[in-house]
N, CA, C and O of each residue as an XYZ file, in Angstrom:
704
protein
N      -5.044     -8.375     23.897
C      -5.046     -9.744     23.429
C      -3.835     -9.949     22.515
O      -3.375     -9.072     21.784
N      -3.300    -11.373     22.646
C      -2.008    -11.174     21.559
C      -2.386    -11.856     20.236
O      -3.205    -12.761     20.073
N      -1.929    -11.484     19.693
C      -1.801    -11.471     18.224
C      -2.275    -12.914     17.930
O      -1.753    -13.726     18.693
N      -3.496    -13.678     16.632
C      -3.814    -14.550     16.835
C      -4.145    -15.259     15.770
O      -5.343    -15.131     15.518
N      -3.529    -16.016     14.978
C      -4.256    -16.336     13.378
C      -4.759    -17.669     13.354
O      -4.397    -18.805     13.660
N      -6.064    -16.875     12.707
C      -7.388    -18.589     12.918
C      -7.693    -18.390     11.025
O      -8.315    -17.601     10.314
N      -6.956    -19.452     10.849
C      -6.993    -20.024      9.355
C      -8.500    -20.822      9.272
O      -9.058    -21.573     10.072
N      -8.879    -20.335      7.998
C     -10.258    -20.756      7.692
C     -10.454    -20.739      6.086
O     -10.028    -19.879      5.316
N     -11.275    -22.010      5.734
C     -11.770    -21.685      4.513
C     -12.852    -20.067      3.682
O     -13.590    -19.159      4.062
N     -12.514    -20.370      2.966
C     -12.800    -18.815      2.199
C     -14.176    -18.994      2.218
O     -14.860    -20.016      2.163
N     -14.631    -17.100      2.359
C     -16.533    -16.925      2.111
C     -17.117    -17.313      3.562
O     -16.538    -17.155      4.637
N     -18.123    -17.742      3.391
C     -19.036    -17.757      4.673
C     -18.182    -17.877      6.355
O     -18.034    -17.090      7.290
N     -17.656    -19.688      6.012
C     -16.880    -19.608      7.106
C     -16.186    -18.338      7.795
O     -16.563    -17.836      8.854
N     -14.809    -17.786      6.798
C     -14.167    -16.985      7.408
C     -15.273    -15.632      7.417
O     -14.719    -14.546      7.585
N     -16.029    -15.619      7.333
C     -17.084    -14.046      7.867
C     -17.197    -14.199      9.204
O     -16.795    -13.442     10.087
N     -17.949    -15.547      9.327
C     -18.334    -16.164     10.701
C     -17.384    -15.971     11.606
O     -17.371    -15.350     12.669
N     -16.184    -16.910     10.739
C     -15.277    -16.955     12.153
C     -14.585    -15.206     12.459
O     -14.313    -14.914     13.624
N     -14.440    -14.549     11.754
C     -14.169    -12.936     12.107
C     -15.076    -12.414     12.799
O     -14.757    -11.617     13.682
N     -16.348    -12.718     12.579
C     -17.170    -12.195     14.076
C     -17.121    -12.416     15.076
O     -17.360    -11.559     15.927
N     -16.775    -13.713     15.385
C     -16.562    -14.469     16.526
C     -15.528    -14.638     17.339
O     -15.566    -14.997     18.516
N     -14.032    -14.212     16.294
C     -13.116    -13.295     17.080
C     -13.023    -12.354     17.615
O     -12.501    -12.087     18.697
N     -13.867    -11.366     16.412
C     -13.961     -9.907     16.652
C     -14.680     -9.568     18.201
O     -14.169     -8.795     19.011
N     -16.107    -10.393     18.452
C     -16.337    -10.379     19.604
C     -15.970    -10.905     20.621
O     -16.451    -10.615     21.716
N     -15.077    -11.752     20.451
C     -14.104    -12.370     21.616
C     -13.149    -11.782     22.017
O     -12.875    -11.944     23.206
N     -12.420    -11.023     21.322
C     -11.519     -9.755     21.127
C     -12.140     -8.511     22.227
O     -11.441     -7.844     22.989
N     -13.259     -8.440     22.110
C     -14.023     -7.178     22.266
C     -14.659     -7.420     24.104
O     -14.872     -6.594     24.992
N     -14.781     -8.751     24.068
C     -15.041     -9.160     25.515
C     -16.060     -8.351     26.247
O     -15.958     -7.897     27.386
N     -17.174     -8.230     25.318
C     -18.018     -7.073     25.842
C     -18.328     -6.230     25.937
O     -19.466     -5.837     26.193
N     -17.118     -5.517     25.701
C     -16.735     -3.936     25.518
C     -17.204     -3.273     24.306
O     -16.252     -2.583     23.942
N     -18.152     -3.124     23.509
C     -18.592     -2.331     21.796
C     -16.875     -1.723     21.758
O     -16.094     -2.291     20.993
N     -16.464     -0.751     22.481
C     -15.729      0.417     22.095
C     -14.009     -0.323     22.222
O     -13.040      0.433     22.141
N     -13.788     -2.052     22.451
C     -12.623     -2.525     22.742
C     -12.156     -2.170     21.444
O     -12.850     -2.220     20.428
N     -10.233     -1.590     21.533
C     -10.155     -1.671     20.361
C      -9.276     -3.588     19.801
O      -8.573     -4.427     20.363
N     -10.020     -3.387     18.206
C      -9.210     -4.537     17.567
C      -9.110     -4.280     16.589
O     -10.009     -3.840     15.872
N      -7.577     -4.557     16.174
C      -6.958     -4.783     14.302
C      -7.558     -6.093     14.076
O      -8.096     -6.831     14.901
N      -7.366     -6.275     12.740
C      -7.440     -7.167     12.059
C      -6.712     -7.027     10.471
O      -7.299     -6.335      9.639
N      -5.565     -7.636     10.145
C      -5.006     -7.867      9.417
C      -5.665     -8.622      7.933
O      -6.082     -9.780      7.950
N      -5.674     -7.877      6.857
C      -6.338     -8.531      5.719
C      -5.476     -8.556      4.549
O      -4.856     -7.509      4.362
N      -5.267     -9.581      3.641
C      -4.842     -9.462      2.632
C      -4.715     -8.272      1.692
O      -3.603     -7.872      1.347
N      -5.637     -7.805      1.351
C      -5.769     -6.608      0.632
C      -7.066     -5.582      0.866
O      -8.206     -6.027      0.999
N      -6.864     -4.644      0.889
C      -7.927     -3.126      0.986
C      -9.600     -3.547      0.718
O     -10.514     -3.273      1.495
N      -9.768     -4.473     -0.928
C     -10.774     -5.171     -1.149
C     -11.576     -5.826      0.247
O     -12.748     -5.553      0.506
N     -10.624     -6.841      1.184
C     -11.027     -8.190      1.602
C     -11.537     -7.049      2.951
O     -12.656     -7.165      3.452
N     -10.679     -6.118      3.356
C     -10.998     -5.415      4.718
C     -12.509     -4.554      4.226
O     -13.425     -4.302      5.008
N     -12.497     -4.296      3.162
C     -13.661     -3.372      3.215
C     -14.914     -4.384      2.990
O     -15.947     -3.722      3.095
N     -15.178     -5.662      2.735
C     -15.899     -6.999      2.484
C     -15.975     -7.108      3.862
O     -17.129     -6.812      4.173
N     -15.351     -7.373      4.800
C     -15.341     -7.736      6.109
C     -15.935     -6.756      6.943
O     -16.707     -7.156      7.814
N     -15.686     -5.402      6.819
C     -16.497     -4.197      7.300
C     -17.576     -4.240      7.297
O     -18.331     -3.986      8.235
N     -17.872     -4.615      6.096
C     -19.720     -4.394      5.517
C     -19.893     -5.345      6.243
O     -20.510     -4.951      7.232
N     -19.606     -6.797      6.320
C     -20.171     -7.962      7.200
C     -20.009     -8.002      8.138
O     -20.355     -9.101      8.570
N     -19.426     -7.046      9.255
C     -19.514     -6.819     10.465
C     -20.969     -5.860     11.107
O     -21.822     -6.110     11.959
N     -20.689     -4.629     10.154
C     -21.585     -3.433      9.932
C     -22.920     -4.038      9.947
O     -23.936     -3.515     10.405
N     -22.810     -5.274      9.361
C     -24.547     -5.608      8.731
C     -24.700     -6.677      9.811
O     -25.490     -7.526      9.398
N     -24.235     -6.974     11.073
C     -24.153     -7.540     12.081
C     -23.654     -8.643     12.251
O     -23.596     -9.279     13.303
N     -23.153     -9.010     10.916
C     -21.511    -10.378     11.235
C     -22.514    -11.310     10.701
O     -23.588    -11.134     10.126
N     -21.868    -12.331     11.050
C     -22.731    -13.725     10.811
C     -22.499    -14.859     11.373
O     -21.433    -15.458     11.513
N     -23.674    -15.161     11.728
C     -23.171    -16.667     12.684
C     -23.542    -16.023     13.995
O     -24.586    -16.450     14.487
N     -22.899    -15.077     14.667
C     -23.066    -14.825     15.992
C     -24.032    -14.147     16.563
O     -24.244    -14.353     17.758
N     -24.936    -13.064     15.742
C     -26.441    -12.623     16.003
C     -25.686    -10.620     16.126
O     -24.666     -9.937     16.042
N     -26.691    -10.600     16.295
C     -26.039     -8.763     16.594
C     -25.516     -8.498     17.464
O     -25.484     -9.312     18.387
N     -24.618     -6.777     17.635
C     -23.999     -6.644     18.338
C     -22.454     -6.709     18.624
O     -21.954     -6.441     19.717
N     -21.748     -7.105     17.480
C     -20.975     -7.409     17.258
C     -19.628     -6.060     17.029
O     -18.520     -5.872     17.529
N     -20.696     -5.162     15.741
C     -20.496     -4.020     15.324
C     -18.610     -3.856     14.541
O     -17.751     -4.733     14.441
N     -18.571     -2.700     14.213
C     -17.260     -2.135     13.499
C     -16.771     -1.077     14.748
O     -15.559     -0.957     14.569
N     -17.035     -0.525     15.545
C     -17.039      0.621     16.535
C     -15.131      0.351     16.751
O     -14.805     -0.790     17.079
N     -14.258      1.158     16.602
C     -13.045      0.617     16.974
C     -12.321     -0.804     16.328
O     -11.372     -1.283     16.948
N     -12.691     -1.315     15.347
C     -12.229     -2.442     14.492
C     -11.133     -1.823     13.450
O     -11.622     -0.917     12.775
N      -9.913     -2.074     13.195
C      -9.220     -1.499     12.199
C      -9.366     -2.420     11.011
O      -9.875     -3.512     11.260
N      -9.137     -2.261     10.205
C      -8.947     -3.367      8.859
C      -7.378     -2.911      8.306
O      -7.380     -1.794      7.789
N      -5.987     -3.629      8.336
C      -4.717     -3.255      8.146
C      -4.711     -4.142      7.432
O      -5.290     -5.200      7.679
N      -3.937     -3.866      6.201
C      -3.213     -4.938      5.293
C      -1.748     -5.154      5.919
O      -1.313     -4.402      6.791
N      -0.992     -6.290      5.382
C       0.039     -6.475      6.184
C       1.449     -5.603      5.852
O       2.573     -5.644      6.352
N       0.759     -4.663      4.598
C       1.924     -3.791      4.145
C       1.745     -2.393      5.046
O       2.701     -1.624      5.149
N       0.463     -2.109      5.692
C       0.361     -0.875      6.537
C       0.558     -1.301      7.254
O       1.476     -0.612      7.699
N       0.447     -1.913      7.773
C       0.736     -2.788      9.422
C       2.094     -2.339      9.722
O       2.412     -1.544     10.607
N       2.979     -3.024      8.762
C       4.744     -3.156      9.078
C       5.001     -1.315      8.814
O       5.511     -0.644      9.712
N       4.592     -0.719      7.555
C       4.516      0.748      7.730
C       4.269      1.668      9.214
O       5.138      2.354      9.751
N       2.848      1.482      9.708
C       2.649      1.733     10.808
C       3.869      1.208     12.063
O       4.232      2.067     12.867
N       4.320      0.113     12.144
C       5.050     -0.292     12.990
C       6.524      0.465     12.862
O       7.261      0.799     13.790
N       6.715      0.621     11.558
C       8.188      1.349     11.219
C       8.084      2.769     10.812
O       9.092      3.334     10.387
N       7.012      3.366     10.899
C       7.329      4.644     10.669
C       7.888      5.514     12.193
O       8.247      6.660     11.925
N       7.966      5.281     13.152
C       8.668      6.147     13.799
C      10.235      6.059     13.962
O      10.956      6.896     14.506
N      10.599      4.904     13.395
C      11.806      4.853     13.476
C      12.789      5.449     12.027
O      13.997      5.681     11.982
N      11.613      5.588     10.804
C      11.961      5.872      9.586
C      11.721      8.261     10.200
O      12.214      9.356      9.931
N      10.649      7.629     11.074
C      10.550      9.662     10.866
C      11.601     10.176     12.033
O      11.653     11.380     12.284
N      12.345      9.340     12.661
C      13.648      9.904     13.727
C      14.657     10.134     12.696
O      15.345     11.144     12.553
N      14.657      9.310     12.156
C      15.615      9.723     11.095
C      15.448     11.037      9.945
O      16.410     11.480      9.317
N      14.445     11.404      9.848
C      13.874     12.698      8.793
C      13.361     11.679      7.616
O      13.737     11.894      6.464
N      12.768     10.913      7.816
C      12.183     10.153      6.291
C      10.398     10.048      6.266
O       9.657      9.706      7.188
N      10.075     10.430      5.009
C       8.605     10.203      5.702
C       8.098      9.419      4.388
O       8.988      9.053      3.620
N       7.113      9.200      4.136
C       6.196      8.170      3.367
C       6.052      8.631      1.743
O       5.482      9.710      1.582
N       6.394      8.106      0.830
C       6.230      8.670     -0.898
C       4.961      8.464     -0.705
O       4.435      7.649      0.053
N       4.209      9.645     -1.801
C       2.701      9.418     -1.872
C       2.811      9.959     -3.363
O       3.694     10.587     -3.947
N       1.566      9.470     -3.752
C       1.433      9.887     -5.551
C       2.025     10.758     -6.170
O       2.850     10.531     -7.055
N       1.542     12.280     -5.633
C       2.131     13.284     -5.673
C       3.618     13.415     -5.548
O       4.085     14.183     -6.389
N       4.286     13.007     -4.925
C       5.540     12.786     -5.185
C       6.329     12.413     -6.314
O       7.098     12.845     -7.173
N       5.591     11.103     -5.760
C       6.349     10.466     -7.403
C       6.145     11.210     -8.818
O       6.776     10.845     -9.810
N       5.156     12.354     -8.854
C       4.493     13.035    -10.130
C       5.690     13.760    -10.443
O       6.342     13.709    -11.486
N       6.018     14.833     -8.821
C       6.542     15.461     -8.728
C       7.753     15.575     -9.297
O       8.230     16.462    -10.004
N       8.316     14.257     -8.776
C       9.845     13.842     -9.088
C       9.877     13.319    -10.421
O      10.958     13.509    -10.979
N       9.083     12.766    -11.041
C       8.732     12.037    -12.545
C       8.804     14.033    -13.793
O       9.334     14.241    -14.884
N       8.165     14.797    -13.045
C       8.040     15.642    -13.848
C       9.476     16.596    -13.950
O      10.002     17.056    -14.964
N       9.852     16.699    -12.692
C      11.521     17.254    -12.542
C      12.769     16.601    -13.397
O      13.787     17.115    -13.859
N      12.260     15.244    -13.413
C      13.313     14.148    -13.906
C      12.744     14.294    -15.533
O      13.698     14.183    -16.303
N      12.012     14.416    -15.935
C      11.258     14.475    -17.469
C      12.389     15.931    -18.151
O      13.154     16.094    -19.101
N      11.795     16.866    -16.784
C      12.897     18.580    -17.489
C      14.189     17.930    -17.731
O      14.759     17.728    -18.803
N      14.575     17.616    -16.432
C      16.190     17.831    -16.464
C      17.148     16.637    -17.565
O      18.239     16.880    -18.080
N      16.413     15.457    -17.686
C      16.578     14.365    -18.582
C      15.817     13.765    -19.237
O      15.907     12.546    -19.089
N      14.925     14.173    -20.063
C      14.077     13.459    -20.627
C      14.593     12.464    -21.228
O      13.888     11.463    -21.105
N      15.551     12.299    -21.845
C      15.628     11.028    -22.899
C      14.998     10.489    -23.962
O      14.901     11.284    -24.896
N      14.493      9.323    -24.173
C      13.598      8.934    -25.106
C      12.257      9.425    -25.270
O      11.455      9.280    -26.193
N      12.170     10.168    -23.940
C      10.830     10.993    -23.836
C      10.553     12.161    -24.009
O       9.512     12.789    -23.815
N      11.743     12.506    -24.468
C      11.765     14.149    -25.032
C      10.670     14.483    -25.729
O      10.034     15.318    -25.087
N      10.146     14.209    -26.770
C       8.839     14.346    -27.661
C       7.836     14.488    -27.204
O       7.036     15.324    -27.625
N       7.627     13.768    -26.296
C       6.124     13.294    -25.421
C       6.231     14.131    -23.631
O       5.217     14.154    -22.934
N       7.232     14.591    -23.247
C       7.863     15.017    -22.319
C       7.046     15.732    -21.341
O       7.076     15.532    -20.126
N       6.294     16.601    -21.973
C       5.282     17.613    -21.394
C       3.988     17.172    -21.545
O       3.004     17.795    -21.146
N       3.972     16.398    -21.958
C       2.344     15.401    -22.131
C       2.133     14.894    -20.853
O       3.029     14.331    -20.224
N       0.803     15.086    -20.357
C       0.540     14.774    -18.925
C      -0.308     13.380    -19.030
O      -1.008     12.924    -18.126
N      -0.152     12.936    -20.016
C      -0.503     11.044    -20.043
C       0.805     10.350    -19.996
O       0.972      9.172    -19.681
N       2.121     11.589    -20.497
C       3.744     10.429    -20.329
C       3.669     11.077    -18.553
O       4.470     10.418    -17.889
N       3.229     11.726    -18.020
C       3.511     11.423    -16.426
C       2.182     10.580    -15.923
O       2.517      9.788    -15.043
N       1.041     10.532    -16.169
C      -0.003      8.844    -15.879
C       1.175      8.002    -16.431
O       1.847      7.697    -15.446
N       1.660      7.555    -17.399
C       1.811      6.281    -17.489
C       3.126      6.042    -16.695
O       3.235      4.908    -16.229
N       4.246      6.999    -16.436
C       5.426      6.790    -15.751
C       4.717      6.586    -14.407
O       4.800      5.506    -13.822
N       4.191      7.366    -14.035
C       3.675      7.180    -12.478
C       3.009      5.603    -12.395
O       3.309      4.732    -11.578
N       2.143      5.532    -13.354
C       1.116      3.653    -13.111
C       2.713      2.799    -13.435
O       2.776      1.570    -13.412
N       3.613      3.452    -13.653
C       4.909      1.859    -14.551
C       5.497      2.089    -12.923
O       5.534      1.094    -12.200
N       5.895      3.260    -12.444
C       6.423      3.436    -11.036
C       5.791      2.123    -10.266
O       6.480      1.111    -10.135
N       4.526      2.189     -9.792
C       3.557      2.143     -8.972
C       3.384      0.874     -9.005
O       3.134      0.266     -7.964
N       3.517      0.029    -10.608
C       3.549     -1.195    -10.541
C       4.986     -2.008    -10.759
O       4.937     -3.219    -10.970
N       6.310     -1.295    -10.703
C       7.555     -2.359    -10.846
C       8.225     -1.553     -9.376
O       9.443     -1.617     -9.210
N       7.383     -0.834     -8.381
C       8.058     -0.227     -7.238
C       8.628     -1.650     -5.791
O       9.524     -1.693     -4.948
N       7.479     -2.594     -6.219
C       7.949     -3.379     -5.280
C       8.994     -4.891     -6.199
O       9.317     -5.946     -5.654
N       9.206     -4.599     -7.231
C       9.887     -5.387     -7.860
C      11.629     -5.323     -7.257
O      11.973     -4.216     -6.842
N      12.311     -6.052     -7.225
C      13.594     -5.712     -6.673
C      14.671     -5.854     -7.743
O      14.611     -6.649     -8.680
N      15.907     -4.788     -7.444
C      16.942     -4.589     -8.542
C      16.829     -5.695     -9.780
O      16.424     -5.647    -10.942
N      17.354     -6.635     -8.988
C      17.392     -8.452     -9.801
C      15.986     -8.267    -10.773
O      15.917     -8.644    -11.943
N      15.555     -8.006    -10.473
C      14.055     -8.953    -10.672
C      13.406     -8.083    -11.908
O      12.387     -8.457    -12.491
N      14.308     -6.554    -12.329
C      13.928     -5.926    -13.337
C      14.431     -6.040    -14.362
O      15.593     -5.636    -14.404
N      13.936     -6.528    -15.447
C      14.665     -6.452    -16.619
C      15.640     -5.615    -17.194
O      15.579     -4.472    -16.741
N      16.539     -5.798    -18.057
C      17.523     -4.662    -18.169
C      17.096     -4.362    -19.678
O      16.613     -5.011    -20.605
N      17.649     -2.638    -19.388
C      16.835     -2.797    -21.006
C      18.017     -2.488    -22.080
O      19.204     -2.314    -21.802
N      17.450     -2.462    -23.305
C      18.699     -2.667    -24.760
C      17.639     -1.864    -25.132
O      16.457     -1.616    -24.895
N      19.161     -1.386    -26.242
C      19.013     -0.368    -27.738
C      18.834      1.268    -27.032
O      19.239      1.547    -25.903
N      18.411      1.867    -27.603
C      17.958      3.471    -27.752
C      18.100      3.495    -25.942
O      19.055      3.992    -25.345
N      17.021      2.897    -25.355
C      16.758      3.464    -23.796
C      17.576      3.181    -23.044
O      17.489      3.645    -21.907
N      18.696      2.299    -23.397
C      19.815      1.993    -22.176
C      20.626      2.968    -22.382
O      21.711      2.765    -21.839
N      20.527      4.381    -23.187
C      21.667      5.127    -23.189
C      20.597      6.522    -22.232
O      20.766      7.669    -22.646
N      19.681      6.339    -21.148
C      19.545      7.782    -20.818
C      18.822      6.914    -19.006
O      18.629      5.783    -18.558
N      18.691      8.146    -18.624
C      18.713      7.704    -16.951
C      17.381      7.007    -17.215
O      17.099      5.851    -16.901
N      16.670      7.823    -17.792
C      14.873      7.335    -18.028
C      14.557      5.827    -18.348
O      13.440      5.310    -18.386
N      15.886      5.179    -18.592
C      15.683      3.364    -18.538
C      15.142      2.858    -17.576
O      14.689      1.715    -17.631
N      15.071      3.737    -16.313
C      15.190      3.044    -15.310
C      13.584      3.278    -14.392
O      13.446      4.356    -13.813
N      12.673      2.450    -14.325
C      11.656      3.147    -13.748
C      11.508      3.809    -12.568
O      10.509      4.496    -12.352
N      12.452      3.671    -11.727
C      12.821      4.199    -10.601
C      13.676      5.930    -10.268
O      13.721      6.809     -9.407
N      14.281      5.561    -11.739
C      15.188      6.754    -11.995
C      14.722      8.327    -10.768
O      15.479      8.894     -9.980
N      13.572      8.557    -10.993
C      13.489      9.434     -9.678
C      13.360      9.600     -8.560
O      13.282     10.624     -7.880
N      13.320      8.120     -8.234
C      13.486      8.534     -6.869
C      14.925      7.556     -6.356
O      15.077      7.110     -5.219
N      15.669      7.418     -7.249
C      16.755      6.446     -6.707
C      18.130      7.610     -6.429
O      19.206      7.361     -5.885
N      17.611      9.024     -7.055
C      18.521     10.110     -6.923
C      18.514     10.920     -5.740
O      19.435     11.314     -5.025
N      17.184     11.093     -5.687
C      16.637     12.394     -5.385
C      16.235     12.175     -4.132
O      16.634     12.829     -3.168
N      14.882     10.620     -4.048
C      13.964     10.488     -2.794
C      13.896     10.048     -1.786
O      13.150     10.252     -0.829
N      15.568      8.706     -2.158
C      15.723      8.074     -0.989
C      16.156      8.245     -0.114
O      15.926      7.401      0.752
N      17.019      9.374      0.243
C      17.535      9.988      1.457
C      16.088     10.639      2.636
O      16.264     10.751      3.849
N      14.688     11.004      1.903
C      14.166     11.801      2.553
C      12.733     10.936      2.218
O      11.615     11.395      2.454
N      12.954      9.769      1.699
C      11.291      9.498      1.540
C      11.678      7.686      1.843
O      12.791      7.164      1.787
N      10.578      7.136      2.111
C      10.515      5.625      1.858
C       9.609      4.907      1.365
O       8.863      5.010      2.339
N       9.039      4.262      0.668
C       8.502      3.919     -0.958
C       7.042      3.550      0.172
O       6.841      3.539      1.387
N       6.370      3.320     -0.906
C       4.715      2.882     -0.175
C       3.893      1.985     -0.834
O       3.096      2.524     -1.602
N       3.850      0.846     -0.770
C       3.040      0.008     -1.968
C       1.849      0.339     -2.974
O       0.811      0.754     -2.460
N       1.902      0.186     -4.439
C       1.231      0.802     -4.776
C      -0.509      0.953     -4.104
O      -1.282      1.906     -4.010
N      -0.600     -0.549     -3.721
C      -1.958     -0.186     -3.268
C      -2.435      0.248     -1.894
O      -3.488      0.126     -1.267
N      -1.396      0.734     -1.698
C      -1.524      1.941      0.045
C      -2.032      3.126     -0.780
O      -1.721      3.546     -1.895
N      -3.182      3.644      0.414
C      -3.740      4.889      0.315
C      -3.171      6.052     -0.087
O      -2.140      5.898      0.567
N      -3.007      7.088     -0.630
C      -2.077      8.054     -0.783
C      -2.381      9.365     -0.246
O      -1.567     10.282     -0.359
């Protein structure tokens, strides 16, 4: 089936009307497969349960059996990762970024020298990563005084050296 967006008011309606795709999609088949594209991780796992618990509006039978729930940031991931892994690049995941946050802490700490080996200054570099990762160059503040003199200004600083030749970033709220 090709690709198909049925705009609907929020809550009941759009439950309804996702069943009623979902089984139109499915054409009979329990085991047809179908995506379904959701705003965020939250809205797909809301939609699961209301499929699971037999949808609404359309009666049972409907089921989850082969239903994906994709946000539109795995979606385009999924669609581009084989062309990112021909090249040798594969997906940053938490661990990474720890990884590279803790390498980059040895070799330059900076303003973080003091706190350096404290494993709450790698939680909080990793959550500052995780939340200014999809922010773009422009769009980050520049910083003054003390921290504009060491690489560690930069929240990106480890992986703008090190990761981008061999990794490609992952939104924070993708699975890890």
């Amino acid at each position: 089936m090709p690709l198909e967006v049925l705009p609907t008011p929020y809550g009941r309606p759009a439950l309804s009307r996702l069943t009623a795709a979902v089984a139109a999609a499915k054409a009979g088949d329990p085991l047809a497969p179908v995506t379904v594209v959701v705003p965020s991780n939250h809205v797909g796992v809301t939609a699961r349960r209301a499929l699971a618990a037999g949808g609404v509006g359309v009666g049972p039978g409907t089921g989850v059996a082969a239903v994906t729930f994709l946000t539109a940031y795995r979606l385009a991931e999924l669609l581009g990762a084989p062309g990112l892994a021909a090249a040798g690049r594969r997906p940053v995941s938490t661990p990474v970024i720890a990884a590279a946050l803790r390498r980059a802490l040895r070799d330059d700490p900076g303003i973080f020298a003091p706190v350096a080996d404290h494993p709450a200054t790698e939680t909080a570099l990793v959550a500052t990563f995780a939340e200014l990762s999809d922010v773009s160059d422009p769009g980050l503040p520049p910083c003054a005084g003390p921290c504009a003199t060491t690489p560690a200004s930069s929240p990106r600083w480890p992986t703008t050296r090190r990761q981008r030749p061999r990794w490609w970033p992952r939104s924070p709220s993708s699975p890890t």
